[in-house]
KEGU-528226 format. One record per atom (N, C-alpha, C): z negated, y, x negated; residue in one letter. Coordinates in steps of 0.1 Angstrom, whole numbers, plus 5000, padded with zeros to 4 digits. Each point is the difference from the previous one (the first is absolute). Layout:
! KEGU-528226
ZYXa;...
***
This chain:
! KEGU-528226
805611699503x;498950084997x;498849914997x;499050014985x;499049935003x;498550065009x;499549944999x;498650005011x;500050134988x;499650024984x;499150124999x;500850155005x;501449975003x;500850165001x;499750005016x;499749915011x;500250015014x;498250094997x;499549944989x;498550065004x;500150114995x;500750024984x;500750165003x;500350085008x;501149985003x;500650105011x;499149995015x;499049895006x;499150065003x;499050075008x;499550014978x;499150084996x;500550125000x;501450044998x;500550155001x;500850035011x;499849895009x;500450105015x;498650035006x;498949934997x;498850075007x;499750164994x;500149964989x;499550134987x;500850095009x;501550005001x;500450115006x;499750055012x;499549925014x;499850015010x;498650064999x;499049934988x;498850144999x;500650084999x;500550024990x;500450144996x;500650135012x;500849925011x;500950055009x;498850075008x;498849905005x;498850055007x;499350114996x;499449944985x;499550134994x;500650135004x;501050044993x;501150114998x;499950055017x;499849935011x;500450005011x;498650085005x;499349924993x;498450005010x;499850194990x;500650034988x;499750134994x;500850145009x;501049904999x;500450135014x;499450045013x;500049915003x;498850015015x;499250024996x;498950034988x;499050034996x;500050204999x;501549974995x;500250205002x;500450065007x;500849915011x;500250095016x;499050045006x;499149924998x;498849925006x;499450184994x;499550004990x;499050144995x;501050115003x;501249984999x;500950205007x;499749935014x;500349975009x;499649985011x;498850075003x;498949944994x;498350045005x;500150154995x;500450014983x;500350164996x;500850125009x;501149935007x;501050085010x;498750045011x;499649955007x;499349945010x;498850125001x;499149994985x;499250125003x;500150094996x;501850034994x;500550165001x;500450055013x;500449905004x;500350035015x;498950055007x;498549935000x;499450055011x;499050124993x;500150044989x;499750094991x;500850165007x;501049984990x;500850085009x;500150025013x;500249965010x;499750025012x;498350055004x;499249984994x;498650105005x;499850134993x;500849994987x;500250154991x;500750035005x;501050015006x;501150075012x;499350025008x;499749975007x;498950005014x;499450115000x;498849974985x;499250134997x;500850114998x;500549984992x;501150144996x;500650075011x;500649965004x;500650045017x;498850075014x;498849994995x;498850025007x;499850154997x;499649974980x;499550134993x;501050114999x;501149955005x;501350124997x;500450045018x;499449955010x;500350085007x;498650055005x;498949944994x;498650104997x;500350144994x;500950054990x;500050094994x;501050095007x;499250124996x;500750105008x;501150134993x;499449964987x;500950124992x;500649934990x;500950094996x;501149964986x;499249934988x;499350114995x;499249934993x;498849895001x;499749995013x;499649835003x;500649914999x;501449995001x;500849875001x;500650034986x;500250124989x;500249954986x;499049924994x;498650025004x;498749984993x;500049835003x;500449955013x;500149865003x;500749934993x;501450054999x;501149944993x;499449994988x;499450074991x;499450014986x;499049925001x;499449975008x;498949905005x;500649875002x;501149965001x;500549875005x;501049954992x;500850094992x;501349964991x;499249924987x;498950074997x;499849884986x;499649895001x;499049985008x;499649875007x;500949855003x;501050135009x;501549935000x;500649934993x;500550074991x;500649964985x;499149964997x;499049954995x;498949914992x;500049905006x;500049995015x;499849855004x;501849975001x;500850055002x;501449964996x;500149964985x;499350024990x;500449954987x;499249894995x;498849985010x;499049885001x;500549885006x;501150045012x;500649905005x;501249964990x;500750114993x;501149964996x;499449894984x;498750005001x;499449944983x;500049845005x;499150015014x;500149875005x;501149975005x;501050055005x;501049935001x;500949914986x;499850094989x;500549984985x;498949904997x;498749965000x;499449934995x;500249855008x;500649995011x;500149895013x;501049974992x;501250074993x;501249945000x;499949994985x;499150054990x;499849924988x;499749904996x;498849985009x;499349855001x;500949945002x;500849995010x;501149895007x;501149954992x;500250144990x;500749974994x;499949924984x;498350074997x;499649904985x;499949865006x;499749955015x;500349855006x;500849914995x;501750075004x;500749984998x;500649984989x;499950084990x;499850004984x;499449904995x;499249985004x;498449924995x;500549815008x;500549995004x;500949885007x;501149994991x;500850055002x;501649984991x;499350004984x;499650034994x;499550004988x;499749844997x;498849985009x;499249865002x;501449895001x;500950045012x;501149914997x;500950044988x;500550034992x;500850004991x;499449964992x;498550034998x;499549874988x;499949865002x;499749955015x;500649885005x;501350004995x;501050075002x;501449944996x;500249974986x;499250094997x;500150034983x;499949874993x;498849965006x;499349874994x;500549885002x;500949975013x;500549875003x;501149994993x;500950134998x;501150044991x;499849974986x;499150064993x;499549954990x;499849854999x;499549895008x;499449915000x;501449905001x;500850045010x;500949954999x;500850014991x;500350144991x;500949984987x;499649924992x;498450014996x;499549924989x;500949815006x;500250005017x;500149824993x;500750025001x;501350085001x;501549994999x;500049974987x;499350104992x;500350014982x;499749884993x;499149945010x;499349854992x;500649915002x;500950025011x;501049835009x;501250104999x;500250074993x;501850034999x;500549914990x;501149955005x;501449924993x;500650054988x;500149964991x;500550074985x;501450105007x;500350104994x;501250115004x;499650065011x;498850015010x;500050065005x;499050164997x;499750024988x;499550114994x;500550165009x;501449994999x;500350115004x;499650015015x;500049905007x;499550025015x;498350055001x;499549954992x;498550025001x;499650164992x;500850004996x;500050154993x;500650095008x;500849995008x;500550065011x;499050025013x;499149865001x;499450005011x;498750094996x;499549994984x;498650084995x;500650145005x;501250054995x;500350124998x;499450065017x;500949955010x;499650065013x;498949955006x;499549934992x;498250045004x;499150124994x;500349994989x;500150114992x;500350165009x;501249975006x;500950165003x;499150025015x;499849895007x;499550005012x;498450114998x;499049904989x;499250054995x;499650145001x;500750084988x;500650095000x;500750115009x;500949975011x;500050075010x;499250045007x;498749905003x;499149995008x;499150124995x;499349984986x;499250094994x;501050185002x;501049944996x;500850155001x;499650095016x;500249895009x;500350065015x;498550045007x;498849934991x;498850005000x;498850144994x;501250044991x;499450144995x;500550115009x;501649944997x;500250145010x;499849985015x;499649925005x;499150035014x;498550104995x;499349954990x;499150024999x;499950224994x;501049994996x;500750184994x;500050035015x;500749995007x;500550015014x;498450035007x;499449934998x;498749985014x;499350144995x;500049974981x;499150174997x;500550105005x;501450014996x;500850185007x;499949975011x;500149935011x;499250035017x;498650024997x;499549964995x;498850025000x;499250154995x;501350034985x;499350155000x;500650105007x;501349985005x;500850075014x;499250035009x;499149865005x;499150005012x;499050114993x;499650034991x;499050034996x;500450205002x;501050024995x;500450134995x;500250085013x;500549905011x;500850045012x;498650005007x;498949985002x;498750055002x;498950094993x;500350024987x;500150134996x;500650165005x;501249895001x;500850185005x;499850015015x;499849865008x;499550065014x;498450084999x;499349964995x;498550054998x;500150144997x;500950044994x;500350164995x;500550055012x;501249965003x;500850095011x;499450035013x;498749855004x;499250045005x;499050115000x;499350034987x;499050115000x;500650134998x;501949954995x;500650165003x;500050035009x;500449945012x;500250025014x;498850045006x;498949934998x;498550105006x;499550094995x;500650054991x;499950104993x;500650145002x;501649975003x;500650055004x;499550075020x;500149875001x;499650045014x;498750075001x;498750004993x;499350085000x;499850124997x;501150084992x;500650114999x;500550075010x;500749895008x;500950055012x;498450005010x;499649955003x;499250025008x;498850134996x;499850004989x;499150164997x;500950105003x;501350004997x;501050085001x;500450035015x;500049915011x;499950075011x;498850015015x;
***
């Protein structure tokens, strides 16, 4: 091996060992925010229970404890679909990270691959054409796969994204049906 490939290789075992940290230090960067997010649903919820548990054995008739429930179900669901945005937004970030890394390296690869073909092509041996044309091709196909697997992540991330979007719509409804409903029931008895 000469001194420039030992300085090669490295230069690309550090690069990777960044990389291992980075990627490392982004995850514990998202545990880290559901954690604190878990944390003050937790103690959220437990003083809205608290209260709720108070004002419902305050009340003394049917139609006081429908009027509460109608009083506490939308709130509910609003801050359930506030949580469920930040949870979706914790794990988008984390995830355009991740994206946003592998990208950065494959153009690293791209480039040394490139750099490297070019001196194969320039220091290749007469007859070896067909090797180097074999070797362009699966840089080429590599290329290629990458961009391919790079969209359809990126197709993939929109339909969760407008899934996440829809499936809080339809909770947002079924919510104001239900206090709706129940406010019926409650005039009703």
């Amino acid at each position: 091996m000469t001194q420039f490939s030992q300085e090669q290789f490295a230069a690309t075992q550090k690069n990777h060992v960044d990389t291992f940290f980075s990627l490392t230090g982004k995850i514990v960067e998202g545990v880290e925010k559901l954690t604190l997010l878990n944390l003050q649903a937790a103690k959220s919820i437990f003083s809205e229970t608290q209260e709720s548990a108070q004002k419902a054995l305050a009340g003394k008739e049917l139609p006081d404890l429908f009027q509460l429930h109608n009083a506490l179900i939308q709130p509910a669901a609003e801050k359930g679909n506030a949580y469920n945005r930040q949870v979706h937004e914790i794990l988008t970030a984390t995830h355009q990270e991740f994206v946003k890394q592998a990208e950065a390296q494959f153009i690293g690869y791209s480039q040394n691959a490139q750099a490297f073909l070019d001196g194969v092509t320039k220091n290749a041996p007469t007859g070896s054409e067909a090797a180097v044309a074999l070797l362009k091709s699966t840089i080429t196909a590599a290329q290629d796969a990458f961009d391919t697997v790079n969209k359809a992540t990126r197709q993939a991330a929109e339909i969760a994204e407008n899934n996440f979007n829809a499936a809080t719509i339809t909770s947002s409804k079924a919510v104001k049906e239900s206090a709706a409903h129940a406010s019926r029931a409650a005039k009703a008895a």
